[in-house]
NUDRENZA-318309 format. One record per residue (C-alpha): y, x, z; residue in one letter; residue number from 1. Coordinates in Angstrom, 3 decimals. Example, Ala and Ser with C-alpha at 12.3 -4.5 7.8 and 13.67 -1.06 7.14 Angstrom:
2
         c2         c1         c3   tornu   bake
     -4.500     12.300      7.800       A      1
     -1.060     13.670      7.140       S      2
***
This chain:
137
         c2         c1         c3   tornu   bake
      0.000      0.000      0.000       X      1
      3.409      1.274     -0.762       X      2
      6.084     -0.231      0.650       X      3
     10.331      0.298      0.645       X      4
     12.694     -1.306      3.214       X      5
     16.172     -0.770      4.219       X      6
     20.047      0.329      3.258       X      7
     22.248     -1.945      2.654       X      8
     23.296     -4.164      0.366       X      9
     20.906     -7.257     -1.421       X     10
     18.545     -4.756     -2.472       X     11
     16.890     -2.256     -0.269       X     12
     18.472      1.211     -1.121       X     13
     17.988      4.608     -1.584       X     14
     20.815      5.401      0.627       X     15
     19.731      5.070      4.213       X     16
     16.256      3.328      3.387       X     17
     12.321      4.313      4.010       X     18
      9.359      4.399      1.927       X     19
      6.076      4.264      3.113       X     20
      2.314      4.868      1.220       X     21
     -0.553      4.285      2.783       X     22
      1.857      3.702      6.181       X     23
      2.624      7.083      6.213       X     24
      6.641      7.514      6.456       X     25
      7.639      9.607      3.064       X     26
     10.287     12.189      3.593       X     27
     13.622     11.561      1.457       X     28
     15.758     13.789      0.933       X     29
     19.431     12.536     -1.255       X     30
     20.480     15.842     -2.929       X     31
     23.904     16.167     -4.452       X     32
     25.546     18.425     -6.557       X     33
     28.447     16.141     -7.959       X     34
     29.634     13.473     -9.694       X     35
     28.209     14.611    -13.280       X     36
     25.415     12.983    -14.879       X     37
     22.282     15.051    -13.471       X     38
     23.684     16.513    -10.467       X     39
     22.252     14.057     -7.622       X     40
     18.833     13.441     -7.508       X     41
     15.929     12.406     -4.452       X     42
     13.385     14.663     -3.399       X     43
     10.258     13.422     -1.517       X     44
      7.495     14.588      0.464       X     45
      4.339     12.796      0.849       X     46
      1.495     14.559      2.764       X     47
      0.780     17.993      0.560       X     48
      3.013     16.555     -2.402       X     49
      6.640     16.938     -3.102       X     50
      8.649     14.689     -5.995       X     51
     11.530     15.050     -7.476       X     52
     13.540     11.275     -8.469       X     53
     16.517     10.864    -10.490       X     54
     18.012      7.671    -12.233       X     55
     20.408      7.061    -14.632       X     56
     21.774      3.246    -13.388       X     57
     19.412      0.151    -13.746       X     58
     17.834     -0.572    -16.463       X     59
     18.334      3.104    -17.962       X     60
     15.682      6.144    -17.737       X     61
     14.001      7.014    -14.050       X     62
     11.767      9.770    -13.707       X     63
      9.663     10.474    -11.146       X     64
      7.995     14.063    -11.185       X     65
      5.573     16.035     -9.503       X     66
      3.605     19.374    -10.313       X     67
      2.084     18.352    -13.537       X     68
      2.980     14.770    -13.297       X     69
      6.259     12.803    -14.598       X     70
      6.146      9.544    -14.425       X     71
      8.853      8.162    -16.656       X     72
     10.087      4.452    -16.656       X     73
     12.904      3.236    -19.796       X     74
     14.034      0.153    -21.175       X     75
     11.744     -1.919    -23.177       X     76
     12.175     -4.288    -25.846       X     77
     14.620     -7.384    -25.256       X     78
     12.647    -10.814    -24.923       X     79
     14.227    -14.081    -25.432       X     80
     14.462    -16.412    -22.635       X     81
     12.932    -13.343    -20.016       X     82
     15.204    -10.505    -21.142       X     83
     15.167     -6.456    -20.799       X     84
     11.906     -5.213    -19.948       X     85
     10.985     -1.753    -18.785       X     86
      8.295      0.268    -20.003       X     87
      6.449      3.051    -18.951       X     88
      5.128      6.724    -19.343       X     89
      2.294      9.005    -17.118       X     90
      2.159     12.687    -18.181       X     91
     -0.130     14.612    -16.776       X     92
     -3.088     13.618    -14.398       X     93
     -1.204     11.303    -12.956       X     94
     -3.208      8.675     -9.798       X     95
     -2.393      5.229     -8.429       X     96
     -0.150      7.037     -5.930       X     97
      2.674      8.605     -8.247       X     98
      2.337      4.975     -9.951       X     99
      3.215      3.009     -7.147       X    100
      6.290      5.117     -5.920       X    101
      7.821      5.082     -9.346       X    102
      7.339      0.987     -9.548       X    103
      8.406      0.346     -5.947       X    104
     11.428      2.787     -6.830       X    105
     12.113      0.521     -9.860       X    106
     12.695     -2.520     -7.574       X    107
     15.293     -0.561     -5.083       X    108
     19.302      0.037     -4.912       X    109
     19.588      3.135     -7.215       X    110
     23.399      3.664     -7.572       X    111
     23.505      6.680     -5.194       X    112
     21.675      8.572     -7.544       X    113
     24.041      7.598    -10.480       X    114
     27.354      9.071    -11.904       X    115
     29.481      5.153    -11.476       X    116
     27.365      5.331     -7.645       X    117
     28.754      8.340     -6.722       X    118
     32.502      7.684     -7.852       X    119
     31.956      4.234     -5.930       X    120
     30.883      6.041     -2.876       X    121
     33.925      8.889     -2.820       X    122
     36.447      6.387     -1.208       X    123
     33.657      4.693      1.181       X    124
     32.619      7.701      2.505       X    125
     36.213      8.867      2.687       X    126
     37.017      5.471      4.547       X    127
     34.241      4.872      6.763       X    128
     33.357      9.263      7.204       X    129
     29.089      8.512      5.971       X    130
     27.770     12.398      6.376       X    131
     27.033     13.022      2.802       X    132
     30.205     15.438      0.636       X    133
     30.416     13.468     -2.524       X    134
     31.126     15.642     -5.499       X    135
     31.165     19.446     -4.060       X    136
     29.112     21.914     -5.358       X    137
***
């Protein structure tokens, strides 16, 4: 079972939320190196494996990427009456577990890890002082 939970916001988000496989806690980690288109990504630990997570807004290309696996989900074809859809992409020997991160991840608050997230999140965190230096090298 893989489960996400927390943040704020409607959805549960990357920014100050958990995810759990197998209900063991995964450690998160938000890196950032700026505002650019790139620069912030997620890295996660999960017993002896360590992932790498970066998103480019919804509905836009997510990769999720361990040694030998990348996991890649991207928009799909448009359906009338339903809409975008997402499709996706195993490379590498990849197992139910990498599968179920990267579809959980699909269903959570991305922005933080996006270029309009982190320009959103320069006056918030200059407001309300959250412990994360938007946008410095």
């Amino acid at each position: 079972m893989t489960e996400f939970s927390g943040g704020s916001g409607v959805l549960p988000s990357l920014d100050g939320g958990w995810l759990k496989v197998d209900q063991s806690l995964v450690r998160m980690d938000l890196k950032v190196k700026g505002v650019r288109r790139g620069s912030r990504w997620l890295e996660m630990t999960y017993r002896e494996r360590s992932y790498t997570y970066t998103s480019y807004g919804p509905m836009k290309q997510a990769q999720l990427k361990r040694e030998g696996v990348t996991v890649t989900i991207d928009r799909g074809r448009y359906i009338p009456k339903v809409g975008g859809t997402r499709v996706g992409k195993a490379e590498g020997e990849a197992d139910a577990t990498d599968l179920a991160i990267a579809i959980v991840l699909e269903e959570v608050d991305r922005s933080a890890l996006t270029t309009s997230g982190a320009l959103l999140a320069i006056p918030a965190n200059f407001l309300f002082g959250r412990g994360r230096d938007e946008g410095t090298p």
